[in-house]
N, CA, C and O atoms as a MOPAC input file, in Angstrom:
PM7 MOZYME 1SCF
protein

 N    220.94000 1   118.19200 1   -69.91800 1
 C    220.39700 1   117.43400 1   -71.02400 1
 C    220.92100 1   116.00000 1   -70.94700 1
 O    221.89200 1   115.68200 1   -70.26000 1
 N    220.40900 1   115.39100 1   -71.49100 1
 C    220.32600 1   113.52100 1   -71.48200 1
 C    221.16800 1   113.38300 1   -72.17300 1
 O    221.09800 1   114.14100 1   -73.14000 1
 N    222.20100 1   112.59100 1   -72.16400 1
 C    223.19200 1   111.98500 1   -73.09900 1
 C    222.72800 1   110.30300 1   -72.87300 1
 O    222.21100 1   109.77500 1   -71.88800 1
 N    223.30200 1   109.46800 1   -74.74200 1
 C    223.19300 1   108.31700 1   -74.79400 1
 C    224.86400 1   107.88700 1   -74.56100 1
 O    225.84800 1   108.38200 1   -75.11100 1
 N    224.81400 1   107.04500 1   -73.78000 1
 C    227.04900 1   106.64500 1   -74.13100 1
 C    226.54700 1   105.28100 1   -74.66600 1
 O    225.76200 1   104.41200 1   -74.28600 1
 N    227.33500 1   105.49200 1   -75.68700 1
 C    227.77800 1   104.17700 1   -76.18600 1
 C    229.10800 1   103.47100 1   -76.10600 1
 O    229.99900 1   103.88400 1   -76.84800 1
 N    229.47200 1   101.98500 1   -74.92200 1
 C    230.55300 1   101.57400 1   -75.33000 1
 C    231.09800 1   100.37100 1   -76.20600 1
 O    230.21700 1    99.58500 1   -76.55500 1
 N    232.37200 1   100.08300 1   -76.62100 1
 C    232.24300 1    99.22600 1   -77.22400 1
 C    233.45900 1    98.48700 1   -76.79200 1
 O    234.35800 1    98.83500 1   -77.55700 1
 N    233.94800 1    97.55500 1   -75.84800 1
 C    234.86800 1    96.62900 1   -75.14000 1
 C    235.14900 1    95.35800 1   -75.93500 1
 O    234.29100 1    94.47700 1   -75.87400 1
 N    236.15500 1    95.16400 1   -76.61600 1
 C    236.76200 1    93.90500 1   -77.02500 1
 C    237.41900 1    93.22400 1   -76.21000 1
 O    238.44200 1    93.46400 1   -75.56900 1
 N    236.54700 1    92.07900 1   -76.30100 1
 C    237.02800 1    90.88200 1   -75.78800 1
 C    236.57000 1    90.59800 1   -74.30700 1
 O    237.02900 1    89.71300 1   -73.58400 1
 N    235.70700 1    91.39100 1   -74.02300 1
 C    234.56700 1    90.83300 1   -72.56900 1
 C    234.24400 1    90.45400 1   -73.13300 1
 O    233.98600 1    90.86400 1   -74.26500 1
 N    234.00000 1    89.08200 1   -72.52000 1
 C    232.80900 1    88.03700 1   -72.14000 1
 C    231.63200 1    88.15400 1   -71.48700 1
 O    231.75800 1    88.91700 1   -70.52900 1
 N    230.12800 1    87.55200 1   -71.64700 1
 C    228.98900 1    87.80900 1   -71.15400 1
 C    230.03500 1    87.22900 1   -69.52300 1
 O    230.30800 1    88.04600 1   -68.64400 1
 N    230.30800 1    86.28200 1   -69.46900 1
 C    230.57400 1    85.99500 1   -67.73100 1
 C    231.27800 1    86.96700 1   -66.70800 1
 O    230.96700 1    87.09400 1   -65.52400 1
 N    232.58100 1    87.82800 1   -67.57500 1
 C    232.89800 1    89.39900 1   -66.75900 1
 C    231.94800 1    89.78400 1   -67.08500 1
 O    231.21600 1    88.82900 1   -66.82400 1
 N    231.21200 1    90.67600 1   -67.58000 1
 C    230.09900 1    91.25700 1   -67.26300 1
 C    229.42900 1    90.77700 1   -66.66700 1
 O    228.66700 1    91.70000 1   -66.38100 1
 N    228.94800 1    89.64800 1   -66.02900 1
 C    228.02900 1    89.24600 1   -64.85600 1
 C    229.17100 1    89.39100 1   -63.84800 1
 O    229.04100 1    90.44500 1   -63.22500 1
 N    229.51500 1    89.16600 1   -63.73000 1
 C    230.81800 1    89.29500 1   -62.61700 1
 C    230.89800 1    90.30800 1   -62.31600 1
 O    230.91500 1    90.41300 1   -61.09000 1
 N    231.00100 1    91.72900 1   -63.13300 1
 C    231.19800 1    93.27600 1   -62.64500 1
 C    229.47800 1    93.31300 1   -62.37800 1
 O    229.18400 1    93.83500 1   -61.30300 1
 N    228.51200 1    92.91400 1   -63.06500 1
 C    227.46600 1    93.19600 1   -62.59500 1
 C    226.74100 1    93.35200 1   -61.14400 1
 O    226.28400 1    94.20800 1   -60.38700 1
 N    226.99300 1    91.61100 1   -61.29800 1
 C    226.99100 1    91.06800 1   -59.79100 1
 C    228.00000 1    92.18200 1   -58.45700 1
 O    227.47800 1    92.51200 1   -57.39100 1
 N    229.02600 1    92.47000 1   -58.73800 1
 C    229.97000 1    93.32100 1   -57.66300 1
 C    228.91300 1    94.53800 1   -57.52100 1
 O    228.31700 1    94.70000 1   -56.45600 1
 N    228.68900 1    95.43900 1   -58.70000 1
 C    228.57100 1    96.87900 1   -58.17200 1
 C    227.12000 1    96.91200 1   -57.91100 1
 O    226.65100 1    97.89100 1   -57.33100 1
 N    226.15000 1    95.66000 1   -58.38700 1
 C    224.86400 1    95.42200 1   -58.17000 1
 C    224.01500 1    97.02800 1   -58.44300 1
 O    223.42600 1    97.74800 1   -57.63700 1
 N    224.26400 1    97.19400 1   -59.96900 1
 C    223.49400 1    98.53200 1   -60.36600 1
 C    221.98800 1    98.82000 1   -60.35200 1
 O    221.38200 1    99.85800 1   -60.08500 1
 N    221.49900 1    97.44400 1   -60.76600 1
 C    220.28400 1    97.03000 1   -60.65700 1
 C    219.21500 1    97.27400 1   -59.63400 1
 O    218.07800 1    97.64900 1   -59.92000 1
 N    219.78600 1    96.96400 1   -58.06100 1
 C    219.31800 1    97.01900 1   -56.99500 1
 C    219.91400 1    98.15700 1   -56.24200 1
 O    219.43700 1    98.60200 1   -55.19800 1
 N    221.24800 1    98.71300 1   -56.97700 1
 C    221.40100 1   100.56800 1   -56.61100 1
 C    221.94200 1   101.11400 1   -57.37000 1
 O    223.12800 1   101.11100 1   -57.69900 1
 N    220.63400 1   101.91700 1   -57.90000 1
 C    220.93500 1   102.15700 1   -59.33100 1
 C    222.05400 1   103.16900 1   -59.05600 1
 O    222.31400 1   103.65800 1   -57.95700 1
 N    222.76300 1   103.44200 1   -60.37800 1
 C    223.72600 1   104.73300 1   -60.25400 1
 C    223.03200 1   105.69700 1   -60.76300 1
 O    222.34900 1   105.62500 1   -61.78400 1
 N    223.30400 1   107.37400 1   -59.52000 1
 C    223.03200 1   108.11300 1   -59.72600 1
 C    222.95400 1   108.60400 1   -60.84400 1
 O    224.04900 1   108.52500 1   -61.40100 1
 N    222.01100 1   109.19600 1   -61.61200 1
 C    221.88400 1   109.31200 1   -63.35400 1
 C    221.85300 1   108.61100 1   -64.53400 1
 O    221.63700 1   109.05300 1   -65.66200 1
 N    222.14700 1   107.17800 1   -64.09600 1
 C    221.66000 1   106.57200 1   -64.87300 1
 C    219.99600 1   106.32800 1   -65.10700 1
 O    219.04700 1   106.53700 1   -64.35100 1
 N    220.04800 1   105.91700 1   -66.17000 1
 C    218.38000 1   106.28200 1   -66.35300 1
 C    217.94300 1   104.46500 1   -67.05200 1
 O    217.06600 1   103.73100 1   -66.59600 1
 N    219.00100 1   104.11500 1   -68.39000 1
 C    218.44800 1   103.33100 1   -68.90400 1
 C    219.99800 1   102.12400 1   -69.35300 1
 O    220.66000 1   102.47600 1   -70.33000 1
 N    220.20000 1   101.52400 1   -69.01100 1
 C    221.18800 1   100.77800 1   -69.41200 1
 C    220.95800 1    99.12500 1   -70.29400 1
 O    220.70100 1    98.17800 1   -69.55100 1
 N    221.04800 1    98.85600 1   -71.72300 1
 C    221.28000 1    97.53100 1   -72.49700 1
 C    222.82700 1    97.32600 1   -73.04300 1
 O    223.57000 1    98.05100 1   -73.70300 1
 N    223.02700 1    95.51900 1   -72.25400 1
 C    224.20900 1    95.57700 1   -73.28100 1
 C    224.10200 1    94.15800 1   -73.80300 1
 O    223.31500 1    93.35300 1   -73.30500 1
 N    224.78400 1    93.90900 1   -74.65800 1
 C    224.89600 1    92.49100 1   -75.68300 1
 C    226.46200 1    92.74300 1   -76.55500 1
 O    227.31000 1    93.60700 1   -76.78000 1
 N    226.13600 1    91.38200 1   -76.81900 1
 C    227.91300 1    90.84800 1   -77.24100 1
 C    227.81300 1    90.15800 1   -78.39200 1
 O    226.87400 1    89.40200 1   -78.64200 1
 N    228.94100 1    90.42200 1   -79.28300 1
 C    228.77000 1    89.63400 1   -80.32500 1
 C    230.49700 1    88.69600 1   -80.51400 1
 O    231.07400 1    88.07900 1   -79.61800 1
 N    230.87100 1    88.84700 1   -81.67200 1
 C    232.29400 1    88.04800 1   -81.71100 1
 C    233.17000 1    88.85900 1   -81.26200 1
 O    234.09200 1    88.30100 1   -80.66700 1
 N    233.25900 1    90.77500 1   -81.37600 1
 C    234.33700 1    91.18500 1   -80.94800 1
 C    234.08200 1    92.07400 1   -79.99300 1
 O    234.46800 1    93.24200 1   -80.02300 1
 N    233.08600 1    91.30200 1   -78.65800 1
 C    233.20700 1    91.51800 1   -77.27400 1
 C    231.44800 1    92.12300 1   -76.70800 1
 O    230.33200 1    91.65700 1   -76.93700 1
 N    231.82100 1    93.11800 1   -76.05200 1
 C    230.52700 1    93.89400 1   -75.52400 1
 C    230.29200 1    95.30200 1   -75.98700 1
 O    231.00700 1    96.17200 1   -76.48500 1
 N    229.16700 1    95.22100 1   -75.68000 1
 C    228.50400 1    96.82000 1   -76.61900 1
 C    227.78800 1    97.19400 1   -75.40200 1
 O    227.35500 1    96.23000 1   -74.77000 1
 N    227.55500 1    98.33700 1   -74.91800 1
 C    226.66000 1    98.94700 1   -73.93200 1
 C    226.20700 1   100.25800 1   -74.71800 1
 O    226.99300 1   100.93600 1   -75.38000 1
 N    224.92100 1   100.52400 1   -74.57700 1
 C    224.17200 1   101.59700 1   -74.50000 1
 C    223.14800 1   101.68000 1   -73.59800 1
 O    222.22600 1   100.93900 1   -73.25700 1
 N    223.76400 1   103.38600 1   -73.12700 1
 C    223.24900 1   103.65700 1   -71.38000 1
 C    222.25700 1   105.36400 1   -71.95400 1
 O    222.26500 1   105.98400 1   -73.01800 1
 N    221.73600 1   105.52400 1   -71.01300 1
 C    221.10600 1   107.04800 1   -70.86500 1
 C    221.65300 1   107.23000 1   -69.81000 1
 O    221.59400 1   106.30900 1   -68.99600 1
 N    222.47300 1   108.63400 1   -69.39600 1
 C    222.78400 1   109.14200 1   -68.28900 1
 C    222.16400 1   110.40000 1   -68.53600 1
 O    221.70100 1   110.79400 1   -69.60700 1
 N    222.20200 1   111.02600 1   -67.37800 1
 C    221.68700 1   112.85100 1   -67.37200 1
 C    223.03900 1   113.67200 1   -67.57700 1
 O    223.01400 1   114.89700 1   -67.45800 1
 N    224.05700 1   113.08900 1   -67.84400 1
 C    225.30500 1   113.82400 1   -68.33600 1
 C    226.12300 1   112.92100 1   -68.21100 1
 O    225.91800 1   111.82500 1   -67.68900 1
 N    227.53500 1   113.48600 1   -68.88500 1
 C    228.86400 1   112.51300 1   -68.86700 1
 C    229.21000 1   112.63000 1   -67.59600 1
 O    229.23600 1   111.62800 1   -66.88200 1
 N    229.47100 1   113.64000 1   -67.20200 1
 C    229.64400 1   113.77200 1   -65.64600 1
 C    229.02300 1   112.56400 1   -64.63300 1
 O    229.71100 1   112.03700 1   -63.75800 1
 N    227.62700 1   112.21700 1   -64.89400 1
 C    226.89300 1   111.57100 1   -63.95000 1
 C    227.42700 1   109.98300 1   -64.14800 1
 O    227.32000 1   109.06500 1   -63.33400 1
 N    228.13000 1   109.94800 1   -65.70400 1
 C    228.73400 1   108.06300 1   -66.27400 1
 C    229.90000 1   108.36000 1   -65.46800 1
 O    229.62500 1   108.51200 1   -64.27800 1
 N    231.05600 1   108.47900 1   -65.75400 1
 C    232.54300 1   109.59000 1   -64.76200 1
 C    232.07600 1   109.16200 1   -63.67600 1
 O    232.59900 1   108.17700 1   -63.15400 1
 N    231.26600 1   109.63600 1   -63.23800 1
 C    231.58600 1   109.53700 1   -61.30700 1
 C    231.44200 1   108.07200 1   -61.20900 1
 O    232.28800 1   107.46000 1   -60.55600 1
 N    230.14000 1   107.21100 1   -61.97300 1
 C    229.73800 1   105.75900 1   -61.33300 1
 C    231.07800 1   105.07400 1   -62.05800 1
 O    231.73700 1   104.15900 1   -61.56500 1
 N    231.37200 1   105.83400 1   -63.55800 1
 C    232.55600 1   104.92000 1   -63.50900 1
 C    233.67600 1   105.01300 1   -62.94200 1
 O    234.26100 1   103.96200 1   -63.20400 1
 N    234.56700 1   105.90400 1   -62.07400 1
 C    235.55500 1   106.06600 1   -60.78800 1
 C    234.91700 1   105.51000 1   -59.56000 1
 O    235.58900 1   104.95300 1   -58.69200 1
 N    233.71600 1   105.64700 1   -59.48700 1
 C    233.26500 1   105.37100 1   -57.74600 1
 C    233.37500 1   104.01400 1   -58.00000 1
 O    234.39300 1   103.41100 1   -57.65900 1
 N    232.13600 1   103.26900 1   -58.75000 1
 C    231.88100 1   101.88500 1   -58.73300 1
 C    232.14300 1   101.10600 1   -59.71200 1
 O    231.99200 1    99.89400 1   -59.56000 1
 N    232.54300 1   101.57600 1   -60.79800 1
 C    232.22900 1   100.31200 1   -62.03600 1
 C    234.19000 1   100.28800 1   -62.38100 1
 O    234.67500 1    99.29600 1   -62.92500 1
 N    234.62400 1   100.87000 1   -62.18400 1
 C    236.39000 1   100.42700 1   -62.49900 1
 C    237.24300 1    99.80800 1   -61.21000 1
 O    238.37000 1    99.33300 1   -61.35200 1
 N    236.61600 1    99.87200 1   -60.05500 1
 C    236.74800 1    99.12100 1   -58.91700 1
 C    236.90000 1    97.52000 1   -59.63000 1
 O    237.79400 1    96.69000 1   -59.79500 1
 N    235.55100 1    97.65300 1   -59.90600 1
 C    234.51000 1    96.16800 1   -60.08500 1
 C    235.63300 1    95.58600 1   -61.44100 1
 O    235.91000 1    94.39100 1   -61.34600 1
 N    236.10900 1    96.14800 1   -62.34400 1
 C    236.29100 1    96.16800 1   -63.61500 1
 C    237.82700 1    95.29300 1   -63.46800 1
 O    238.27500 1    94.26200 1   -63.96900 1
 N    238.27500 1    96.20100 1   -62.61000 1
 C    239.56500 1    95.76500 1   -61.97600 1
 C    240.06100 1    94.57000 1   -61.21800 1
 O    241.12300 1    93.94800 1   -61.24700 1
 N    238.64600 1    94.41700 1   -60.34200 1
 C    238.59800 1    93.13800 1   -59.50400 1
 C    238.81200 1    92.28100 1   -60.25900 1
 O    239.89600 1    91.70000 1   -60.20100 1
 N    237.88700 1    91.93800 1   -61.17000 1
 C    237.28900 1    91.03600 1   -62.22400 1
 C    238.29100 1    90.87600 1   -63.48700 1
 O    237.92900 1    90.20100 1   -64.45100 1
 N    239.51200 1    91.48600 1   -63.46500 1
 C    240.62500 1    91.10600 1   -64.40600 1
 C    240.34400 1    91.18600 1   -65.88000 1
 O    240.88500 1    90.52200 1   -66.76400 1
 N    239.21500 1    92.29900 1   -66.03100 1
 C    239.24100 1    92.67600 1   -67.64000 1
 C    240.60500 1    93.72000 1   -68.03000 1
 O    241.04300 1    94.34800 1   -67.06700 1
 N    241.09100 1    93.87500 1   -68.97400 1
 C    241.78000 1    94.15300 1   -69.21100 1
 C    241.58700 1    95.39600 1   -70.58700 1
 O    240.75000 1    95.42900 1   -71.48900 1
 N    242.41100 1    96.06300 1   -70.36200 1
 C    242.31600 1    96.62800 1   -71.82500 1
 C    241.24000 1    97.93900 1   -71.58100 1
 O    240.70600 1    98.19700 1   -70.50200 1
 N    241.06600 1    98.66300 1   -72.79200 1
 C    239.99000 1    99.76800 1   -72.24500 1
 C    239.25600 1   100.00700 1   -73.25700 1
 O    239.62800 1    99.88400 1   -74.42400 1
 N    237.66100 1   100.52800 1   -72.72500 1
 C    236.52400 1   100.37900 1   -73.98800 1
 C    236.85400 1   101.98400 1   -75.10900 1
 O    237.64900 1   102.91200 1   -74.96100 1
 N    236.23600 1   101.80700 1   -75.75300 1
 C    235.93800 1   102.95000 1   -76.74500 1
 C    234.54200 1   103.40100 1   -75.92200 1
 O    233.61300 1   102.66200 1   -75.59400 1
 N    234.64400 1   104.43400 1   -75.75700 1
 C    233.21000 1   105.69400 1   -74.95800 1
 C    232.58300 1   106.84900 1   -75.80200 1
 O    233.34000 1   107.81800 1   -75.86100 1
 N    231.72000 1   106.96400 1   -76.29200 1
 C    231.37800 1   108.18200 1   -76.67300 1
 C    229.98600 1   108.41200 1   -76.08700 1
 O    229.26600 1   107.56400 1   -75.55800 1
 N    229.75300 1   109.61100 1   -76.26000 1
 C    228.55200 1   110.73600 1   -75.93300 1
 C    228.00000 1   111.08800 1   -76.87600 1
 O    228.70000 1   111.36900 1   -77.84900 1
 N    226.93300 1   111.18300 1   -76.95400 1
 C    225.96200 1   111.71600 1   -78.12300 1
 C    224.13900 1   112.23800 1   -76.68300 1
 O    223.52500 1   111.77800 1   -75.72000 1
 N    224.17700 1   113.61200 1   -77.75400 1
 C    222.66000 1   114.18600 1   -76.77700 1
 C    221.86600 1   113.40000 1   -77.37000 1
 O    221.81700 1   113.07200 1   -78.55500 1
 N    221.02200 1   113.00500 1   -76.18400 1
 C    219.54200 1   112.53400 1   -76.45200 1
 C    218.64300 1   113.24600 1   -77.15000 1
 O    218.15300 1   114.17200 1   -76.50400 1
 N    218.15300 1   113.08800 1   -78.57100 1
 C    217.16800 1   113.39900 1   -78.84600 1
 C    215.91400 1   113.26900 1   -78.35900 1
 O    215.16600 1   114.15000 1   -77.93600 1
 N    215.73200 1   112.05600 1   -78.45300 1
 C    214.19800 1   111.51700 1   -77.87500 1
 C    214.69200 1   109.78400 1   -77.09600 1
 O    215.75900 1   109.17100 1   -77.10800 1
 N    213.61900 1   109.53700 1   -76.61500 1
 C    213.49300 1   108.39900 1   -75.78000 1
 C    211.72700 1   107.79200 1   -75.25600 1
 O    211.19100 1   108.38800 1   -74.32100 1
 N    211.34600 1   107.19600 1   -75.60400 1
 C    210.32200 1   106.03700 1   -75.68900 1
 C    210.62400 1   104.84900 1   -75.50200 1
 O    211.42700 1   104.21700 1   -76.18800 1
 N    209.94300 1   104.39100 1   -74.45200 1
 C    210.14500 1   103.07800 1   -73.87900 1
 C    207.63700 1   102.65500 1   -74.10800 1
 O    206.56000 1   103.16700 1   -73.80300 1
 N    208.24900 1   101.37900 1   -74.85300 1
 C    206.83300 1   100.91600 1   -74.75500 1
 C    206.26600 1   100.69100 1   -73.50000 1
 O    206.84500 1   100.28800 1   -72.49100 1
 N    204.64700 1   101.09100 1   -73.69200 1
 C    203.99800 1   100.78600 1   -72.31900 1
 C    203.79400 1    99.05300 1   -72.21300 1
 O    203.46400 1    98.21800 1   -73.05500 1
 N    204.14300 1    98.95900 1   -70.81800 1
 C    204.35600 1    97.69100 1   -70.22200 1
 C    205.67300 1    97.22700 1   -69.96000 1
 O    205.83000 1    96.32800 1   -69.13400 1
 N    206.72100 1    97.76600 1   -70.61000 1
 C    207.90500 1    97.29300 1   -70.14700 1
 C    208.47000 1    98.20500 1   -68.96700 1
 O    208.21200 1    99.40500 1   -68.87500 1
 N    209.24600 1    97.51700 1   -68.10400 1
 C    210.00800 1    97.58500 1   -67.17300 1
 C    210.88400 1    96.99700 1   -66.89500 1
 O    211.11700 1    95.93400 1   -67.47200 1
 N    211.93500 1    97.62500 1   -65.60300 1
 C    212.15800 1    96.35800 1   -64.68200 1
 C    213.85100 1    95.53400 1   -65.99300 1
 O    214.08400 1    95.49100 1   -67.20100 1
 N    214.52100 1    95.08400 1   -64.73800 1
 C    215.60600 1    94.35300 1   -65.62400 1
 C    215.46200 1    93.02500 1   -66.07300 1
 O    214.72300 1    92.19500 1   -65.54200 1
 N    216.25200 1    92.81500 1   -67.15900 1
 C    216.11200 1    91.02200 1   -67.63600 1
 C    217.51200 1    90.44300 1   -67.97100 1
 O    217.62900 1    89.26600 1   -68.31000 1

């Protein structure tokens, strides 16, 4: 079953996050199980909400590739993570593709 993770990282900046972006380049390979990933920032840091096909499938990309990257890039500190099952999911027709 589909899980949504939601994280919530104080005190990244949009520029580490392009920075880890840019390293593990998810975009152009995606991680296994990921399905749907948005994140945005406000005053107390970054917010991500992802669709994976399990916690298991977030776990591996985050040990294989994304705490590598995380590490390189001198963020510090560690996010708040949770799991919640997917109820439903709808994406409007015509959208795709990253921005």
């Amino acid at each position: 079953m589909a899980v949504v993770m939601s994280m919530d990282w104080a005190g990244v900046t949009p520029e580490q996050y392009d920075t880890v972006r840019d390293a593990v380049d998810w975009e152009e390979v995606p991680a296994a199980g990921g399905q749907v990933h948005m994140a945005w920032f406000d005053a107390q840091g970054l917010h991500v909400t992802d669709v994976w096909d399990s916690p298991q499938a977030f776990e591996a990309f985050l040990a294989q590739r994304l705490a590598p990257a995380v590490e390189k890039a001198g963020i510090t500190g560690a996010p708040e993570v949770s799991f919640s099952p997917l109820h439903r999911r709808f994406v409007a027709p015509g959208v795709s593709g990253a921005e």
